[in-house]
Structure formats: C-alpha cells, structure tokens
N, C-alpha and C positions, 0 to 999 in steps of 0.2 A: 921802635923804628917800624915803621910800613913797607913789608918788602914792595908788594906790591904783584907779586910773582909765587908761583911753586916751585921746587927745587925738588922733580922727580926722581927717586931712586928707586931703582928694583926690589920688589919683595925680599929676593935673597937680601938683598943690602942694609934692608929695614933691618932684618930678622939680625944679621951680625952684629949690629948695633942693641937690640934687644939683649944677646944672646952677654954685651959685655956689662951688665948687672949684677950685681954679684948676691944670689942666694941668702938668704937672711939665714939668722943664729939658728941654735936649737934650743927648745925646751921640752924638760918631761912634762909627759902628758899622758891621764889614764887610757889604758888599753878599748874601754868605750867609749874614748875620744880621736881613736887613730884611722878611722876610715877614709880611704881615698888620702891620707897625708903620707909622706917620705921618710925614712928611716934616716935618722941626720947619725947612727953609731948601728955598727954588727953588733947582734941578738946572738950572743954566743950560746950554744944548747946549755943547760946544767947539769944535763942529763941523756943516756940514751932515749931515744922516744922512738919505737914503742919500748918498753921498759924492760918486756922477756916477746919471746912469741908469742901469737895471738892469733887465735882464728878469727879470717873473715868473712865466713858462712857458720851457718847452722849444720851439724854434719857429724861427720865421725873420723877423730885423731887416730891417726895411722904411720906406720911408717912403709914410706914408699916401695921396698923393698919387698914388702907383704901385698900390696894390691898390683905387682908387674901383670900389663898384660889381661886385667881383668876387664870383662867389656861386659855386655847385655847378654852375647851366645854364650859367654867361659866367664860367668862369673867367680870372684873369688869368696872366702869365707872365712871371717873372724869372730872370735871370741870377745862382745863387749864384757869389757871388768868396773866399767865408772861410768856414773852423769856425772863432769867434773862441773861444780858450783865458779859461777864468772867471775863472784867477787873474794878468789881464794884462791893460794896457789895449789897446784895439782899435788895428791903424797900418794900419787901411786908413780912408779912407771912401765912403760908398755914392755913386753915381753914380745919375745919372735910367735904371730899368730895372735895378736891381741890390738884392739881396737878400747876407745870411750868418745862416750856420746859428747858433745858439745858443741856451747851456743855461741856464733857470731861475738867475738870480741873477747872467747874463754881464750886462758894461757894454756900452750900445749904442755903436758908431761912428758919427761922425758923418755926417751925413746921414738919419740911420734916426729916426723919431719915434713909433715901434709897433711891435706884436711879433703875427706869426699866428702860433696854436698849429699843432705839428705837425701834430695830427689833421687840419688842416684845410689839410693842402696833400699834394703828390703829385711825389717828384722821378723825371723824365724818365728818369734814367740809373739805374743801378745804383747807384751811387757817389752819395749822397745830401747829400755836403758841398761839389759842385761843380755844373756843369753845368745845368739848364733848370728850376726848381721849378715845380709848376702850382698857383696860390694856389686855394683854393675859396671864401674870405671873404674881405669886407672889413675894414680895422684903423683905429680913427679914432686922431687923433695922441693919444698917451698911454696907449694901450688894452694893456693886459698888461705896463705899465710901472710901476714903482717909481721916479719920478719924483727928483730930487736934494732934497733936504733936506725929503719929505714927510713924512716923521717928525719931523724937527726942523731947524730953522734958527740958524744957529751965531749963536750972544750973546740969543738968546731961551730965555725958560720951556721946556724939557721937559716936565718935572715941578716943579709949582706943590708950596708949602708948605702942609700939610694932607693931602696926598694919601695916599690909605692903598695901603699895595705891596704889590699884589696880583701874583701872578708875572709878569701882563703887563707893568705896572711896572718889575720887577726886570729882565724882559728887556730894554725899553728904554734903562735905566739902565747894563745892561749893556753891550749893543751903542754907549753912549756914554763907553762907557770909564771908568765911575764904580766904583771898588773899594771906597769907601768914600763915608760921606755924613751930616748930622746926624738923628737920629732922635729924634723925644719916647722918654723912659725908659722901661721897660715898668714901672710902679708893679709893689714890690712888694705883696703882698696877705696881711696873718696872719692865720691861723686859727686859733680857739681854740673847741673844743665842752665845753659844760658840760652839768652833770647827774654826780651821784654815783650812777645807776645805769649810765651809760656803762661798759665796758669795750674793751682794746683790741679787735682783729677776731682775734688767736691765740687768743686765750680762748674757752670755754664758757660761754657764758650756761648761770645758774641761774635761777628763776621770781622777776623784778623786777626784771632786768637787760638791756640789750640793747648788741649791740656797737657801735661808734663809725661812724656808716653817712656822717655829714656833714662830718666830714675829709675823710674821701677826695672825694666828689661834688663838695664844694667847691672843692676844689683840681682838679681835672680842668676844672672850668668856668671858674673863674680862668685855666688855662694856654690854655683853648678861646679867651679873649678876649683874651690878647697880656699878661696880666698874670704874675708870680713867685709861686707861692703858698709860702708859709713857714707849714708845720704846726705847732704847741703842742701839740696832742695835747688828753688830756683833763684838765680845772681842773676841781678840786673845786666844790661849790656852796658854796664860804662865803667871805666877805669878802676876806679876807684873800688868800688863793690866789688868787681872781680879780684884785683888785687888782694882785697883783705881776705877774699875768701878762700882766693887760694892761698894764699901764703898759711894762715889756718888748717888748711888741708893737707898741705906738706908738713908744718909740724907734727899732725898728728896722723899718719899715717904711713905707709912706705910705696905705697902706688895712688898717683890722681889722675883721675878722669875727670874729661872738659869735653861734655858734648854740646855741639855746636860752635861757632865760631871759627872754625876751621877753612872758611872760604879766602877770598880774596873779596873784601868790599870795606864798606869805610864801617861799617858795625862790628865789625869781625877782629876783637879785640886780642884775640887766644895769644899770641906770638907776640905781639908787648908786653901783654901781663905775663907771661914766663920768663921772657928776657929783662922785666925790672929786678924780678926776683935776684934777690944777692946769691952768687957760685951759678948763675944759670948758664945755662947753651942750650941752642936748637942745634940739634942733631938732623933731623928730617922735614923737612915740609914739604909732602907729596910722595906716595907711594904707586909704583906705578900697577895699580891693581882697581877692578872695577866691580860693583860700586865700592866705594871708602878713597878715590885721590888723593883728595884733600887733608890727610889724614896730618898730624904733628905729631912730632917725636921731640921731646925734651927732657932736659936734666936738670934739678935742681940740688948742688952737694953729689950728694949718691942716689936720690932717687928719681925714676923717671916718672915726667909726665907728661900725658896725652893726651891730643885735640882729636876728638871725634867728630866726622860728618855732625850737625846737626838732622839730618832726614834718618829716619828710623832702623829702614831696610840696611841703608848704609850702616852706619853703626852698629847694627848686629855683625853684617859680616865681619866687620873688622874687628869685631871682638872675636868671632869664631877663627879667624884665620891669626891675628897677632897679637893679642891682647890675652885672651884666655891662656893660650902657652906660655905668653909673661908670666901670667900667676902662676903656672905649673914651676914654671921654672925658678923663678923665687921662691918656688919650697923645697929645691934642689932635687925636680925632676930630671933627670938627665937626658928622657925621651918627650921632651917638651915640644919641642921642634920639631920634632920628626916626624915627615904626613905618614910613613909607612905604617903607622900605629892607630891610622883614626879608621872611625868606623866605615869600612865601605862594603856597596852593593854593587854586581854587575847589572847593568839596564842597558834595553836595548830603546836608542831618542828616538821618538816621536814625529821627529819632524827637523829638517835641517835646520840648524845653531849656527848664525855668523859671529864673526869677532871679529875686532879689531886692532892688528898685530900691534904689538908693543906695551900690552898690558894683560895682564892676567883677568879674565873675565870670569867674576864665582856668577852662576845662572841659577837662579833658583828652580827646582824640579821637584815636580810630583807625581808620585809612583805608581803606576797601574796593576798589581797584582796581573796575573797570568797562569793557570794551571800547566804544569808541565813545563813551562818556556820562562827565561826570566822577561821581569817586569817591564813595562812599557813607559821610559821616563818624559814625560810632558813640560819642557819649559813652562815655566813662567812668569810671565812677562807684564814688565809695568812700572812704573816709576818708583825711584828710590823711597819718596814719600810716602808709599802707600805700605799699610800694612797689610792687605789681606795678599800681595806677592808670595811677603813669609811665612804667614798663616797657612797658605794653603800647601807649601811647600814640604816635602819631606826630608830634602836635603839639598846639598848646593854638587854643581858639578863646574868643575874646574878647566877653563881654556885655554893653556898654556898659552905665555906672551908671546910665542914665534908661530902661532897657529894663527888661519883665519876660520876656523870654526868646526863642524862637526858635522857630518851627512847624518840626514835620516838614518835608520836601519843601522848603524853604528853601536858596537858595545861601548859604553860610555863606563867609568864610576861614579856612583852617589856617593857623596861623603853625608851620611845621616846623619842630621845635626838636632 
C-alpha cells in the first residue's frame, strides 16, 4: 500500500514503541567474551573476596592502638619482628609494641589492624626488616587495608543481573573465579542498503551514482554497541529483490536495517516490503526529530525492523539517538534509554542555533578546546548528504522540540558521539 504521507510521532513515542521488544535469551559465554555485554543471571560470590586481610601499600603491619597520635614532631616506636612473605600466610602474631615489614597485597598477622605507608616511617638500623622502625603517622584500624570479603561476601550478589561488564566488572568476576557466566545474546543486526544508484566501495562512481557509504557506517555502529552486524550488501529498488531479501534477513537475524527508502516517492519501496511480510505492522512512519523524519518503525512476528534516511548524516543520527539503544536494550540493558547516561560536555556555542519548534533538532558541533574555560562548541552546518558535517563533528547537541533554539554564549551539552 502507498501511504503516500508520514505519520509523525514524538521521539518519546518512537522510544515506547522500541522499548516494547522484548530482550533476547541468555547464553554462557567465556569471561573473554563478556565485555560491554549484560549479565542475563546474579554472579553469586563463592567466596569471601578479599579472602583474609590485605595490605594495600607497602609499609608496616601495626596495630592501631600502638601508633595513637604518632606524627613527624612525636613520633612513635616499634619493634619490627617479620618481612612477612605475600604469597604465605603470616605465623607470627604482633605483640603490644611490635610492628612487620610488608608488601602491598601481604595478609596481615594477627594482632596488626592497619598498615603505615613506608614513606612515613624511618628504620633505626640499616637492616630495615628488623630492629627499631620510627612510625611518623598515625593508622586508624582498617586504614591501608583491604579488609576480608570487601568486595564480596561469600553466598551474596557480586554481580547483580542486568549489570553491563564493564572491564571493572570483568575484573571482579575474575578475581572470583567466574570463567564462564550467562550473558543476554548480542542481537544479531541485518543490513540491507537500497537504491539502484548504490554501488559497491571498488567501484568508480560515474555521474548519478554513489558508492555504498551506509554498510559499512552501519555495521561499525552496530559492533560499537555489543550487537552482530550481518551485511546484504546492495537490494535493488524494486519489489521483488527487496522482498526476498528482507524476508532472508528476518529469518536470520533479530534486528533489520533498511537504509534508504524511507521517503515519500514512487521508488521508495521500504513500507510495502515490510507490510507484505507475513505477522507485519508498521508501528511508525515519521519521527518527529531532525535529521532522521522519515525514519520507519516496524514489526515483523517479534522482531523489529527499520527504515533509515537514505542520506548518511541522517542515518547515523538516528542510529545514535534510537537504534543503538535498540541494541543495548535487546541485550537487556536496562539503561538503554536513558540520555542521562551518555557521554556529555559542558560548551559554551559559538554563535546563535535556530530551531524549528515541534521537532527535536540533533546539530552537529565541533569543539574548541579552551585553557581554563570550557570549550567553545561550533555548529555545523550543511546538509544531511554530506559527510564531512559528521566528520568534522565531535558530538551532537540537542534542541529540544518546544524550543526555538540556542543564543550564542549559552552553556549548551555535547553529547560525544
């Protein structure tokens, strides 16, 4: 059917419509495979971690009650009895008046409840692992210590479900002896670019042609965001060819991408070939956010898919602003959606930013360092087509749809993209 028209909805509207997708399965997956993906089950500890106490300086085991008060003017003075060895436990323990030497990560013996850093003591003798230390600070109990199961407490949450692992993450999960663990799937993602002036990127454009620029972009942003991208290359514009090739791409994936075709005109195939598809609905055609309008939103069964601008600039946004969260979120990100989470800069613009109410306007901006002051953000401007807009861009700033735009001298945010 040829609507013939958009059927505008609000970004929020889009996004609620994204948001009712429903997050793929789990499967294990080795611990050097868990980066940046979602914990689909709680990492229960097996163990305390740290395992006893643990010094974390280089220094001298004490207990705090012995160094009250001790400074640089009134230092205090103990008796070193041990260099306790890191990878062994301690068999002495301290006495009232009694210190041992030890290195960043040794277990304390008992009696000792603190740790002074070396700088800040002074041994009497030559021989620095025995003999008279002169403390020059005080240590209050627990002070330079890694406490016993401060990271984790054995038969309790580590790592809650939903958590997304980040390397600190992964460290901990490591240090817990986790080699393996369930993880949301990473969605695959197809891609499929249309247009009969497309050719591949070996080729020479002749005048009315341009090479295939949104495969590739597409899939680098898809891999950016934890997802599989699966190329199709370039679909003809006519019925036929698109059909087979999406329906191909739905079987074999869980999210498709269709850039181009997303207009209103008689080439602009995208909204038939979804709606022949058997279990389809269009959900959106038209978002009201600038560049990316034309955007489509559809379902086929359980999985969604979507028409992208054909022009470049466009299509990236709308990958950065609804598409990339897609993919977060189908790995059961739970902070998918939420702008408060993306990277931003405060900048002070350049030069006054109009807008045009009733749509959200992403403005591409590039950032001017500044010593002392923040950065000076510089629109830039130029049509959806062009790529050196995004290229030269550092991030996108955002005009809300009820605003008409931005004064000069204005703090604005970058969202660093």
């Amino acid at each position: 059917m040829n609507h013939g028209f958009f059927t505008i909805i609000s970004r929020e509207e889009f996004v609620r419509k994204l948001k009712g997708f429903v997050p793929l399965d789990a499967e294990t997956a080795d611990l050097s495979l868990a980066l940046n993906r979602v914990l689909a089950d709680d990492l229960i500890a097996p163990h305390d971690w740290p395992l006893l106490d643990r010094s974390c300086m280089d220094g001298y085991a004490v207990n705090a009650r012995d160094v009250f008060g001790a400074g640089e003017s009134n230092p205090g003075y103990l008796e070193c009895v041990a260099a306790l060895p890191i990878d062994r436990l301690p068999d002495i323990s301290l006495k009232p008046g009694e210190c041992a030497r030890i290195a960043t990560g040794g277990i304390l013996p008992d009696g000792a409840d603190g740790v002074v850093m070396v700088e800040h003591t002074h041994a009497m003798e030559d021989d620095d692992t025995g003999g008279t230390i002169e403390i020059r600070r005080s240590a209050a109990p627990g002070e330079n210590v890694m406490q016993r199961g401060e990271d984790a407490r054995e038969g309790k949450v580590a790592l809650a479900k939903g958590t997304v692992m980040r390397p600190q993450e992964i460290g901990l999960a490591a240090a817990l002896g986790f080699e393996t663990m369930k993880l949301a799937r990473r969605p695959r993602v197809g891609i499929l670019s249309t247009g009969d002036e497309l050719i591949p990127t070996h080729q020479t454009p002749v005048p009315g042609q341009v090479r295939d620029v949104n495969t590739h972009s597409l899939a680098a942003l898809v891999e950016q965001a934890g997802g599989v991208p699966v190329p199709y290359g370039i679909v003809k514009d006519d019925l036929e060819h698109l059909s087979d090739a999406l329906g191909t791409a739905i079987r074999d994936n869980d999210l498709v991408l269709l850039s181009g075709g997303s207009s209103i005109g008689v080439r602009d195939l995208t909204v038939q070939t979804i709606e022949a598809m058997n279990g389809a609905e269009i959900l959106a055609h038209g978002v009201a956010i600038s560049p990316g309008k034309p955007t489509i939103l559809g379902r086929v069964g359980t999985k969604p898919v979507l028409g992208l601008p054909g022009q470049v600039t466009s299509a990236l946004v709308v990958m950065h602003v609804l598409i990339l969260p897609l993919i977060r979120h189908l790995q059961g990100d739970g902070l998918a959606f939420d702008r408060t989470v993306r990277t931003l800069r405060k900048a002070e613009l350049a030069r006054n930013l109009p807008s045009k109410p009733g749509r959200e306007d992403y403005v591409r901006i590039r950032l001017e360092e500044r010593e002392g002051q923040p950065p000076l953000a510089h629109p830039v401007l130029g049509k959806s087509g062009l790529l050196r807009t995004i290229v030269q861009a550092h991030g996108l700033a955002c005009i809300p749809a009820e605003s008409e735009g931005f004064y000069g001298n204005d703090l604005i945010d970058v969202w660093i993209i």
